[in-house]
N, CA, C and O atoms as a GROMACS GRO file, in nm:
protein
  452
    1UNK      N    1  -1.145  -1.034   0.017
    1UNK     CA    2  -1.172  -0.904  -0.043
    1UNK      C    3  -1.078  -0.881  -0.160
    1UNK      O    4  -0.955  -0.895  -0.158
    2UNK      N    5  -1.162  -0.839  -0.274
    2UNK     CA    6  -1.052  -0.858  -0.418
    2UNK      C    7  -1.017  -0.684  -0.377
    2UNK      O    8  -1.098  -0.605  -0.328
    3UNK      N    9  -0.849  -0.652  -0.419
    3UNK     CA   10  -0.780  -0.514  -0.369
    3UNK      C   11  -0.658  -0.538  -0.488
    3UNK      O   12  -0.587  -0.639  -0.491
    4UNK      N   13  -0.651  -0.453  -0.560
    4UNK     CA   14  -0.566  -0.361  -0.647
    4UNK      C   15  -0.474  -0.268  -0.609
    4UNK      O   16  -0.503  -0.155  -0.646
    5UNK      N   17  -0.335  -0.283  -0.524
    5UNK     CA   18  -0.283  -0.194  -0.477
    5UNK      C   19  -0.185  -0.080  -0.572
    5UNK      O   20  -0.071  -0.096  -0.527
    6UNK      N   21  -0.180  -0.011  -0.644
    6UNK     CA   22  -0.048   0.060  -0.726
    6UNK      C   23   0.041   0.115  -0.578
    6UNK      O   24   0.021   0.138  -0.459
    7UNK      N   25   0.162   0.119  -0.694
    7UNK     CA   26   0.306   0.183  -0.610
    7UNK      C   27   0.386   0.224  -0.694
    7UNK      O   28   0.372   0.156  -0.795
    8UNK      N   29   0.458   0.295  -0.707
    8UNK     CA   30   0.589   0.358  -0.772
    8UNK      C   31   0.605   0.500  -0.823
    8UNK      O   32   0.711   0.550  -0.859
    9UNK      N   33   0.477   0.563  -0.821
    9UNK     CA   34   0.439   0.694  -0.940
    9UNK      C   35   0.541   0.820  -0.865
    9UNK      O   36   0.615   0.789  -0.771
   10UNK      N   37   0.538   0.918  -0.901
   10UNK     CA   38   0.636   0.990  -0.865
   10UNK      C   39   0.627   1.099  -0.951
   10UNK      O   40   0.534   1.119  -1.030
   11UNK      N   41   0.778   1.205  -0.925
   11UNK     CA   42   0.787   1.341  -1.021
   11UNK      C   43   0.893   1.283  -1.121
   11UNK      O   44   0.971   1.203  -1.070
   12UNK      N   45   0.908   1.307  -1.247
   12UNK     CA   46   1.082   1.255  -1.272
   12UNK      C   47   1.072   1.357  -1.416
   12UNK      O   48   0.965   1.374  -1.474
   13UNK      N   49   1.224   1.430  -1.468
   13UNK     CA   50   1.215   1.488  -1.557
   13UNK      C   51   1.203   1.390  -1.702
   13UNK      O   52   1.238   1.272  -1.706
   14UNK      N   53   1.150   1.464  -1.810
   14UNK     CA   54   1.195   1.390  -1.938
   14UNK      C   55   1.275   1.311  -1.956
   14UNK      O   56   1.394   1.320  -1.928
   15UNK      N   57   1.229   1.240  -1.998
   15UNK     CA   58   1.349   1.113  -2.034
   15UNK      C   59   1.424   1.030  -1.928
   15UNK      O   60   1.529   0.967  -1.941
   16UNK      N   61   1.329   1.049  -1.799
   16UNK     CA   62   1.387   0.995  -1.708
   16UNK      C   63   1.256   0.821  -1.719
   16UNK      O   64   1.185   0.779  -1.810
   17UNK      N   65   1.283   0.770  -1.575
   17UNK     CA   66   1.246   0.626  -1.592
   17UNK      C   67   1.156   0.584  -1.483
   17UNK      O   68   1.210   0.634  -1.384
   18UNK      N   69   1.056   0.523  -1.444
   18UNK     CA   70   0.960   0.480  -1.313
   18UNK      C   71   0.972   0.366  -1.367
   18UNK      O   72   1.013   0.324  -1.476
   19UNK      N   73   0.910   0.298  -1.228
   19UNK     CA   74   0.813   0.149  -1.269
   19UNK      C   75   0.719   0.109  -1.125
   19UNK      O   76   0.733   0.085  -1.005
   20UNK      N   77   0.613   0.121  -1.235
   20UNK     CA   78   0.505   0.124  -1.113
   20UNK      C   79   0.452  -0.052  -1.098
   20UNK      O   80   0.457  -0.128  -1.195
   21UNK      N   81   0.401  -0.095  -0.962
   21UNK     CA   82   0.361  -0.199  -0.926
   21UNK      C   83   0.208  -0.207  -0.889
   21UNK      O   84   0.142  -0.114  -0.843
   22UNK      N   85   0.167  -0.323  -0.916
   22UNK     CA   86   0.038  -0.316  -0.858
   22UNK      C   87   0.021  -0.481  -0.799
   22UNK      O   88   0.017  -0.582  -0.869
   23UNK      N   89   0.012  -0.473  -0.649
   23UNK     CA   90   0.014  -0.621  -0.580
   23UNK      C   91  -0.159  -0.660  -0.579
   23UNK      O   92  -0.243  -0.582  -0.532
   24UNK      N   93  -0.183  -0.762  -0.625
   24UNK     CA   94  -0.320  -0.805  -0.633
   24UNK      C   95  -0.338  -0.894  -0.478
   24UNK      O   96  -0.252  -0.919  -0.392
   25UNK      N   97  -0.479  -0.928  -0.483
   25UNK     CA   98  -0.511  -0.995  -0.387
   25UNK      C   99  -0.654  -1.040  -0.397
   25UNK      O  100  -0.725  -0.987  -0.482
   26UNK      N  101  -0.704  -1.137  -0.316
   26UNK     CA  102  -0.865  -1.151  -0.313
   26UNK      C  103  -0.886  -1.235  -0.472
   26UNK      O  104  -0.995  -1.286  -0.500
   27UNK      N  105  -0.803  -1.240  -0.540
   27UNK     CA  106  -0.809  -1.298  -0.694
   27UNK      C  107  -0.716  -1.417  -0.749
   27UNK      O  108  -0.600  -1.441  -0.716
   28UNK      N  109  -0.787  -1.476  -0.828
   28UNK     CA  110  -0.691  -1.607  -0.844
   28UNK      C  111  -0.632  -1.556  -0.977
   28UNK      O  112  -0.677  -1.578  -1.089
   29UNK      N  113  -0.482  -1.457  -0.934
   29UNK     CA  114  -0.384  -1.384  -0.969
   29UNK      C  115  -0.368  -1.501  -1.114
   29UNK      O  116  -0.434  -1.455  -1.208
   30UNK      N  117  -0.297  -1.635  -1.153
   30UNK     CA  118  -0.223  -1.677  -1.247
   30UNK      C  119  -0.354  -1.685  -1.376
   30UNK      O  120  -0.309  -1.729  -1.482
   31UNK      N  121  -0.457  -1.661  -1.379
   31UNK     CA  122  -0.578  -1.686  -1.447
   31UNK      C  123  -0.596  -1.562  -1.509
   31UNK      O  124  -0.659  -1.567  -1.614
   32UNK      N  125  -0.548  -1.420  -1.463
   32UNK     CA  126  -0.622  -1.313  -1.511
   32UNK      C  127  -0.546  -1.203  -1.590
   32UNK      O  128  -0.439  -1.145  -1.570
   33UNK      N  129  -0.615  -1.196  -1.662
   33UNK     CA  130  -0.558  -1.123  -1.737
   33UNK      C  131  -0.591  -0.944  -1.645
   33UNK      O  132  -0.678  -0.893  -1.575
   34UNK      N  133  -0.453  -0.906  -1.709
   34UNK     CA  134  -0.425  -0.787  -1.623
   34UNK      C  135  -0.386  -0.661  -1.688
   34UNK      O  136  -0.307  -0.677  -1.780
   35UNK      N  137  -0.432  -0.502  -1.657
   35UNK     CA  138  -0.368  -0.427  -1.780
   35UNK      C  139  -0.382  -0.307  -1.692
   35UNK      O  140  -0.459  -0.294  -1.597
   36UNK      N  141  -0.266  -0.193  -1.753
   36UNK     CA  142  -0.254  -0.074  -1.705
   36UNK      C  143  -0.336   0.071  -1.804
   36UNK      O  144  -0.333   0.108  -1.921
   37UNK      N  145  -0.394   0.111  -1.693
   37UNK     CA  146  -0.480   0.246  -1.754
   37UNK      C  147  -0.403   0.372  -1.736
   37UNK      O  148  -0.313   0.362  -1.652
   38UNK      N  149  -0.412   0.460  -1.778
   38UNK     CA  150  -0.416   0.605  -1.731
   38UNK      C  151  -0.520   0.712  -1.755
   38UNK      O  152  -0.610   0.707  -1.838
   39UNK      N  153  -0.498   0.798  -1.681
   39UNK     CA  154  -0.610   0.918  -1.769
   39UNK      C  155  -0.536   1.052  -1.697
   39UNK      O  156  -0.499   1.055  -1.580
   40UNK      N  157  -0.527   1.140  -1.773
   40UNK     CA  158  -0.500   1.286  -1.766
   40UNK      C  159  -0.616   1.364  -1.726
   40UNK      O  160  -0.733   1.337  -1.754
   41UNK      N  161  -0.569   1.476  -1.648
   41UNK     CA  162  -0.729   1.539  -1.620
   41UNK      C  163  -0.771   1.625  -1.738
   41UNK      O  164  -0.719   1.722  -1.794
   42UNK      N  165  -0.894   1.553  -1.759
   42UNK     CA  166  -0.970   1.678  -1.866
   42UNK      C  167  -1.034   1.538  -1.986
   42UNK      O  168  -1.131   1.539  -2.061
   43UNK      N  169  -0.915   1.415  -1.954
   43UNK     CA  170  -0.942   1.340  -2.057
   43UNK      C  171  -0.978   1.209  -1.950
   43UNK      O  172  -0.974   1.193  -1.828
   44UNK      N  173  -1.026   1.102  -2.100
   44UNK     CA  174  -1.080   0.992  -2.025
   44UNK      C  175  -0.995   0.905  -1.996
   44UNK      O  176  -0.879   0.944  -1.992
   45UNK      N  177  -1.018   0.787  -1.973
   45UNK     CA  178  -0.911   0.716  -1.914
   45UNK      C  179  -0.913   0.604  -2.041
   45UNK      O  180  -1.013   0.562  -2.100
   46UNK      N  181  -0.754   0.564  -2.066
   46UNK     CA  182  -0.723   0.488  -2.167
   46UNK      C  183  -0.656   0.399  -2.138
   46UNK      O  184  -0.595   0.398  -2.030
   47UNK      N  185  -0.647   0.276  -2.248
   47UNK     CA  186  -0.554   0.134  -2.222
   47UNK      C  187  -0.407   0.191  -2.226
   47UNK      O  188  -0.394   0.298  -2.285
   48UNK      N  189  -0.308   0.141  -2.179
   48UNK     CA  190  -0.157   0.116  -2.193
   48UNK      C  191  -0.095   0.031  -2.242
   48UNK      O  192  -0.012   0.036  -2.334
   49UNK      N  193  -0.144  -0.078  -2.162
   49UNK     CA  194  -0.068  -0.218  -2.189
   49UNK      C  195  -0.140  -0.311  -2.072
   49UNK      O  196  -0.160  -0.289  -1.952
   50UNK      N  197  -0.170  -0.426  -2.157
   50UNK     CA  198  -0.222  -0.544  -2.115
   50UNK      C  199  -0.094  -0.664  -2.152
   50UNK      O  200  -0.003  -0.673  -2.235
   51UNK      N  201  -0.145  -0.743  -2.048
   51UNK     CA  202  -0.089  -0.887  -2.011
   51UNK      C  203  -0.207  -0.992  -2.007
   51UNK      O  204  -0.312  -0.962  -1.951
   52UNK      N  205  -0.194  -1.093  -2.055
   52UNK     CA  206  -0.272  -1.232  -2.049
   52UNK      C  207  -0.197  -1.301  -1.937
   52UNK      O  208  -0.108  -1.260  -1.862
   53UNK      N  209  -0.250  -1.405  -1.946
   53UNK     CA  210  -0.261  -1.474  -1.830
   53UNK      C  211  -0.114  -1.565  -1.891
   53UNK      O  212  -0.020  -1.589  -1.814
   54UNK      N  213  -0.112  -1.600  -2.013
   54UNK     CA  214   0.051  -1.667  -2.111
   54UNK      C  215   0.143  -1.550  -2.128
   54UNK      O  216   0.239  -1.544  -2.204
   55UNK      N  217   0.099  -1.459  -2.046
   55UNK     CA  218   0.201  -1.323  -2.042
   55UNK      C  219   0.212  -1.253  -2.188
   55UNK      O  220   0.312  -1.191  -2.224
   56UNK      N  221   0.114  -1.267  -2.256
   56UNK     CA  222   0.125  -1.264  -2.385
   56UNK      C  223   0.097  -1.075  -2.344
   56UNK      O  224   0.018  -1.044  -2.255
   57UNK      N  225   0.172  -0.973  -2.423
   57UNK     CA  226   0.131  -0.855  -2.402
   57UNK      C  227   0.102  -0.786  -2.492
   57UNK      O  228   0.125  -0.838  -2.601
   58UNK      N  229   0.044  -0.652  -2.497
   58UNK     CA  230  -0.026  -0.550  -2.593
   58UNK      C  231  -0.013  -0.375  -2.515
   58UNK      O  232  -0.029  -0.328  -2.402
   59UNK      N  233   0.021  -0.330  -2.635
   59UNK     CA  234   0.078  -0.215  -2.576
   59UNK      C  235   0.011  -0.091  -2.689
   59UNK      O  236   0.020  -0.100  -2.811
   60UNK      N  237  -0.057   0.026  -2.612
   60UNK     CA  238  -0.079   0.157  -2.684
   60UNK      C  239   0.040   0.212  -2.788
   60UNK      O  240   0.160   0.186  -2.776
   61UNK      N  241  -0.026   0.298  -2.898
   61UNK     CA  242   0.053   0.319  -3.008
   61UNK      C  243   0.189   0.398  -2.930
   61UNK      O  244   0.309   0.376  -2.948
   62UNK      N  245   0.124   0.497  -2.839
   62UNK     CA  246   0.132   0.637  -2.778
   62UNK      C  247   0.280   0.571  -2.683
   62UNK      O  248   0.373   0.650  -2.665
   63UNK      N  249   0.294   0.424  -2.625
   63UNK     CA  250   0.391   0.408  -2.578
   63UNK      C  251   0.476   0.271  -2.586
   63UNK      O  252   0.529   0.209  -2.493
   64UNK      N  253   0.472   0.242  -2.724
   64UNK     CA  254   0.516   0.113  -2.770
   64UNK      C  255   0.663   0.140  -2.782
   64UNK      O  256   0.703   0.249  -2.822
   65UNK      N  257   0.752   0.036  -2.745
   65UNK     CA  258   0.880   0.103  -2.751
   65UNK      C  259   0.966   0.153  -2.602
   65UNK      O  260   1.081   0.133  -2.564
   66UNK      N  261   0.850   0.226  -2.543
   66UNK     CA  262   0.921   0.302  -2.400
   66UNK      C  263   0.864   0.204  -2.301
   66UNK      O  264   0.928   0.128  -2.228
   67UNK      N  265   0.727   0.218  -2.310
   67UNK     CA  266   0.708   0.065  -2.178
   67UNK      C  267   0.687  -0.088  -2.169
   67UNK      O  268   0.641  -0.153  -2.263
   68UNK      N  269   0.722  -0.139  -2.058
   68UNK     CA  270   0.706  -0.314  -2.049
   68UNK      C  271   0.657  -0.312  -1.956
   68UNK      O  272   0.686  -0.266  -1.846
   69UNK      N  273   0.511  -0.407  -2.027
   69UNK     CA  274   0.459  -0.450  -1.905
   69UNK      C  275   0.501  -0.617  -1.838
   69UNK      O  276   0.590  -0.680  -1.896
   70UNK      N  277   0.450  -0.661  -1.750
   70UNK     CA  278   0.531  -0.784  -1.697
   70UNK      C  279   0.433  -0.798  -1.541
   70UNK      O  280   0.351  -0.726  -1.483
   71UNK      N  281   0.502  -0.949  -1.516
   71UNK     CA  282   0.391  -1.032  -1.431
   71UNK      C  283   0.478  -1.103  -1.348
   71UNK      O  284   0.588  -1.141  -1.390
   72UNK      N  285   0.435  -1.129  -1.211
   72UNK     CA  286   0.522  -1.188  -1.137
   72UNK      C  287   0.395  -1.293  -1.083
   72UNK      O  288   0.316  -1.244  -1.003
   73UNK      N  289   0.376  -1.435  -1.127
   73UNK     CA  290   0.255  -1.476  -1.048
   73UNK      C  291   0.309  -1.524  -0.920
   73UNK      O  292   0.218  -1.531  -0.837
   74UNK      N  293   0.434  -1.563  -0.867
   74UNK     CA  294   0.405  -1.602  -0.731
   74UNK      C  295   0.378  -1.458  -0.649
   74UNK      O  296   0.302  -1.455  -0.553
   75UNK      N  297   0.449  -1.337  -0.697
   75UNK     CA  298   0.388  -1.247  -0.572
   75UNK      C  299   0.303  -1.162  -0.621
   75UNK      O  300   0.308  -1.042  -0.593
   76UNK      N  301   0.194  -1.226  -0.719
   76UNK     CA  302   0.041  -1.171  -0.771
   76UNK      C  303   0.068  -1.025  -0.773
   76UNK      O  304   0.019  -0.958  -0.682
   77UNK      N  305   0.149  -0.960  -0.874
   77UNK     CA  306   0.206  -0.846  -0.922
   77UNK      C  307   0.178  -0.828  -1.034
   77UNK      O  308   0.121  -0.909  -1.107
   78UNK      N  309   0.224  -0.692  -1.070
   78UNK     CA  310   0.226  -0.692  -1.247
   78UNK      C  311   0.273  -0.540  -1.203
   78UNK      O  312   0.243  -0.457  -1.117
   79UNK      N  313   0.360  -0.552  -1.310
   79UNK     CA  314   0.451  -0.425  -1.333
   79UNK      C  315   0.448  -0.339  -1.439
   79UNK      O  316   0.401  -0.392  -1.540
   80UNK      N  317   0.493  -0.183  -1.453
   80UNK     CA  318   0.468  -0.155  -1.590
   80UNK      C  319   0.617  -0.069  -1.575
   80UNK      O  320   0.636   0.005  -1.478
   81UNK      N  321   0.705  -0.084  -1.666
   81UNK     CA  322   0.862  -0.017  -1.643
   81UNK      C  323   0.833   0.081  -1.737
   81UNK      O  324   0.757   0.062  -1.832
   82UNK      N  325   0.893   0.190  -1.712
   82UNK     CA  326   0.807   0.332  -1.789
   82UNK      C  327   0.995   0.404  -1.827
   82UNK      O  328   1.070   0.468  -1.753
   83UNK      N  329   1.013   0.359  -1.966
   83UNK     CA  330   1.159   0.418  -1.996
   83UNK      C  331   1.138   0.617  -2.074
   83UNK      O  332   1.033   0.681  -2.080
   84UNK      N  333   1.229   0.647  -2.103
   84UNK     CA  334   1.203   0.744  -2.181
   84UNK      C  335   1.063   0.885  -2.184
   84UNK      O  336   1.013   0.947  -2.278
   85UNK      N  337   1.038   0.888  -2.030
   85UNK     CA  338   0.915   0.906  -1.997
   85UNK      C  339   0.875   1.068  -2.104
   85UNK      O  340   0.962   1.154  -2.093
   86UNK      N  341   0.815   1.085  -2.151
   86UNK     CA  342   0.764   1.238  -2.210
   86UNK      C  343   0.642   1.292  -2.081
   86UNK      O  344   0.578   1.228  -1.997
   87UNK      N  345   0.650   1.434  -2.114
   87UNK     CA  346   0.533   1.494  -2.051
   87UNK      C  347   0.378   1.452  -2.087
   87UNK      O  348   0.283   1.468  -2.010
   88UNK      N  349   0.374   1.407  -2.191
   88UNK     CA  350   0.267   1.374  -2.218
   88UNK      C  351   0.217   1.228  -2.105
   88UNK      O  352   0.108   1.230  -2.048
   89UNK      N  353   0.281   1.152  -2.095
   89UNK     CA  354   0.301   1.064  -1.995
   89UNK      C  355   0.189   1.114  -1.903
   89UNK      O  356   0.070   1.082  -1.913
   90UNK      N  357   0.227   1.173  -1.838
   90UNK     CA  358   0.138   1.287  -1.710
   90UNK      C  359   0.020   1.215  -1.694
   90UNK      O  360  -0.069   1.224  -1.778
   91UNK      N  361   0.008   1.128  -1.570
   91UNK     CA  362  -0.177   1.099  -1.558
   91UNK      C  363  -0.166   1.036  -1.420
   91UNK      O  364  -0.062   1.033  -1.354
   92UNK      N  365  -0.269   0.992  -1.388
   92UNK     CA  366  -0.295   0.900  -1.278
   92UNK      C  367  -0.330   0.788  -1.349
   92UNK      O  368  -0.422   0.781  -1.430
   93UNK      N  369  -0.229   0.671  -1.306
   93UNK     CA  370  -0.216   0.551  -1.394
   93UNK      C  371  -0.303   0.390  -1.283
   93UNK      O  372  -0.275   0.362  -1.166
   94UNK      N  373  -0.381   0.334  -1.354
   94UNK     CA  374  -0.426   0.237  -1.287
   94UNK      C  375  -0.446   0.064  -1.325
   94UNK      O  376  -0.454   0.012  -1.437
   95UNK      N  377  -0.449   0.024  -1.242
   95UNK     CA  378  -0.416  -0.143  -1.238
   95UNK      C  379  -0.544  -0.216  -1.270
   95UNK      O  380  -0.633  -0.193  -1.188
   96UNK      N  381  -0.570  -0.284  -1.350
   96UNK     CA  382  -0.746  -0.370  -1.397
   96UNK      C  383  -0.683  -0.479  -1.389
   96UNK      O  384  -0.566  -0.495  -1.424
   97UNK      N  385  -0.773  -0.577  -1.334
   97UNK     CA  386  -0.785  -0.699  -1.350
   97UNK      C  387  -0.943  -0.761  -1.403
   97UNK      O  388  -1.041  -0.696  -1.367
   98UNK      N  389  -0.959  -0.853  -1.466
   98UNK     CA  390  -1.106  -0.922  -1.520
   98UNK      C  391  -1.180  -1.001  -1.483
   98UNK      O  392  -1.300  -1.000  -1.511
   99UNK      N  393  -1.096  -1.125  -1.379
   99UNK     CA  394  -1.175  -1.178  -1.296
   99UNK      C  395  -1.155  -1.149  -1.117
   99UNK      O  396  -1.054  -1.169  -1.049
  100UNK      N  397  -1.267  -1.106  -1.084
  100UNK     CA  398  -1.305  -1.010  -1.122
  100UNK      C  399  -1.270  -0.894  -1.176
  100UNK      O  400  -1.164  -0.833  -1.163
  101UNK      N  401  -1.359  -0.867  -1.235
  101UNK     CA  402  -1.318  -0.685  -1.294
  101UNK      C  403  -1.319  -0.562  -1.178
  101UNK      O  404  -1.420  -0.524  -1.119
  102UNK      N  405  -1.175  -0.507  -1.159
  102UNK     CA  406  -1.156  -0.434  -1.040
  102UNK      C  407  -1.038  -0.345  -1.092
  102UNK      O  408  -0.955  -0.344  -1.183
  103UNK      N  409  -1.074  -0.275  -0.992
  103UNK     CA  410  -0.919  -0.149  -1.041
  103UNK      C  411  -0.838  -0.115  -0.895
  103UNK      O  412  -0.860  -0.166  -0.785
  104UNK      N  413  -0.738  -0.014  -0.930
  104UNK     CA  414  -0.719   0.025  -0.782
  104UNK      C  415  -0.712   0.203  -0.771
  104UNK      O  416  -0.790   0.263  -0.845
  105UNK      N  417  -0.670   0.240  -0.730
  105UNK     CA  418  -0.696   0.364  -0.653
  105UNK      C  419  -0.643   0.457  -0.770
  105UNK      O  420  -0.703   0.540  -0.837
  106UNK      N  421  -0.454   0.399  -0.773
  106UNK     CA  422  -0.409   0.452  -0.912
  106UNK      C  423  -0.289   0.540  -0.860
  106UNK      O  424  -0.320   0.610  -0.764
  107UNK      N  425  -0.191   0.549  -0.892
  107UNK     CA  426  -0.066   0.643  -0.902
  107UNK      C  427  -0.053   0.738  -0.975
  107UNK      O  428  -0.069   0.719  -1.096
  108UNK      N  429  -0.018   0.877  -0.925
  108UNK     CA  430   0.036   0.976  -0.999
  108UNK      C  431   0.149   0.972  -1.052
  108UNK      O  432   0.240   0.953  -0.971
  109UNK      N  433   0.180   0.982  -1.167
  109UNK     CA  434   0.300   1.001  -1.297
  109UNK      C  435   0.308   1.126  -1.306
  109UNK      O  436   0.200   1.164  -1.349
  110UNK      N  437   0.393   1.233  -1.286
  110UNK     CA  438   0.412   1.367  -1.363
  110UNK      C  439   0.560   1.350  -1.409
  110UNK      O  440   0.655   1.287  -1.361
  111UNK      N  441   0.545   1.430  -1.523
  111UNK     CA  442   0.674   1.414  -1.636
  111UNK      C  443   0.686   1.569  -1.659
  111UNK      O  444   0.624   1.633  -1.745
  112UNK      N  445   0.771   1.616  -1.571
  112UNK     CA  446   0.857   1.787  -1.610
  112UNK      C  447   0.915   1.793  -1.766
  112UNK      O  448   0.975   1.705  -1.828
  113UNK      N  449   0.882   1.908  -1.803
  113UNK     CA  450   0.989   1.907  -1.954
  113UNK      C  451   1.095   1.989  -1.938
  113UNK      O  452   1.178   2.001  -2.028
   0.00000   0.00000   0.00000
C-alpha cells in the first residue's frame, strides 16, 4: 500500500523554525521524485519545493532562502527545514510523490505575528 506520512507542523512565532517529515512507503522511494505543497484556506494549493531523485532541488519564489528541502533514501524520507518562518507561511503543508502520484494527509503550519 503506497502511504505518505507528514510529521512536524506545529504553532511557532515569527521567525521561529519547524521541519516537517514525510516517511514514504509502498514506493520505490530512491527513483522518485518528491515535493512539498501547501495551501491556505480560501486558496489553492501550491508547489514549495521539489527534490529529484539526484537530489537536485527547486524552490518557490515566496520561500527561497528560508527553506531546504532534503532526502534521506535509506529511511524513504524527505524533509522540508522551514527557517525564518513568516505568517504568511500559515497552511496545511503536504508530501507528493510521482511514482506513483500520491500525497498524504498533510500538517498544519501556523505562524503567530
Amino acid at each position: 500500500q503506497v502511504q505518505l506520512v507528514e510529521s512536524g507542523g506545529g504553532s511557532v512565532q515569527a521567525g521561529g523554525s519547524l521541519r516537517l517529515s514525510c516517511a514514504a512507503s509502498g514506493i520505490i522511494f530512491r527513483i522518485n521524485d518528491m515535493a512539498w505543497y501547501r495551501q491556505a484556506p480560501g486558496t489553492q494549493r501550491e508547489l514549495v519545493a521539489t527534490i529529484n531523485s539526484a537530489s537536485r532541488t527547486n524552490y518557490a519564489d515566496a520561500v527561497k532562502g528560508r527553506f531546504t528541502i532534503s532526502r534521506d533514501n535509506l529511511k524513504k524520507t524527505v524533509y522540508l527545514q522551514m527557517n525564518n518562518l513568516k505568517p504568511e507561511d500559515t497552511a496545511v503543508y503536504y508530501c507528493n510523490s510521482q511514482i506513483p502520484e500520491t500525497w498524504g494527509r498533510g500538517t498544519q503550519v501556523t505562524v503567530a505575528s
